[in-house]
N, C-alpha and C positions, 0 to 999 in steps of 0.2 A: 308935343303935338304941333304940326305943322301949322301955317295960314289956312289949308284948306281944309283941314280937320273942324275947324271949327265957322266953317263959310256953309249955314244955310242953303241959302241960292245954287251952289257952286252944288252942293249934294243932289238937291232935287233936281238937278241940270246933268247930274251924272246917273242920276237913278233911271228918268226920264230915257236914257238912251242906252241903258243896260243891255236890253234885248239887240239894239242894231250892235252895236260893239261887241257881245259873243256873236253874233253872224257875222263878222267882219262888215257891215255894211256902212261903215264911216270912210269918211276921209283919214288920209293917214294924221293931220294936224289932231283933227277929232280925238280918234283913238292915243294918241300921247297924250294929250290931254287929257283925259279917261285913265288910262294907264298909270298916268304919274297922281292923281287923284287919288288910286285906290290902292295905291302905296303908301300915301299920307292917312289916308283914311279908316281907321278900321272897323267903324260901323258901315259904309259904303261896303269896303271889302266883305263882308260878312254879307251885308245883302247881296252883293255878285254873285258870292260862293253859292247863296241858295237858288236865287235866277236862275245859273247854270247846272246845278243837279234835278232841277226839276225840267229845264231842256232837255237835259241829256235821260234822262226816265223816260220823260214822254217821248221823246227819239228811239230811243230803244223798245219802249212798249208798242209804238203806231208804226217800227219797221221801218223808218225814215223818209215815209210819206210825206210830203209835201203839197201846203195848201197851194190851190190857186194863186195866180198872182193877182186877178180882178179879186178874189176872196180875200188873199191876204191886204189889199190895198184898203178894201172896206172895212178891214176887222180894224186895220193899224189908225184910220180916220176915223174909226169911233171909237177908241181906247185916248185919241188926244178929244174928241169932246168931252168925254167921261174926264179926266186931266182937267181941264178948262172948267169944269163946273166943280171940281172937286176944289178946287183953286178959287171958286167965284162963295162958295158956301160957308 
């Protein structure tokens, strides 16, 4: 098991940014960092795995519709409140 296999922080810091890094929406440092994470890791990899079939479902179910961007913006700043108190409790 690697350093980051077993780094807390370092997971819920990878888990946290799961969804931007299967949309490529990271920086490239990001995503290697991500990348190299969930090669070490394979309870992270196992949650990626599931992240991304349940993406790729609901992409193929909804036809590849895509939210708003003022929609998605709202959805994304209240999924880190929800984060923020899940973290405070």
């Amino acid at each position: 098991m690697s350093e980051h296999a077993g780094d807390l922080d370092n997971c819920e810091h990878v888990l946290e940014q799961v969804f931007q890094f299967i949309d490529n929406e990271l920086d490239t440092a990001s995503s290697d960092a991500i990348r190299k994470h969930l090669v070490a890791c394979e309870p992270c990899l196992e949650r990626f795995d599931v992240e991304q079939a349940v993406k790729s479902l609901v992409a193929k179910c909804c036809g590849g519709d895509r939210a708003p961007s003022q929609l998605r913006s709202r959805v994304l700043a209240q999924l880190t409140i929800a984060r923020e108190q899940a973290h405070l409790a």
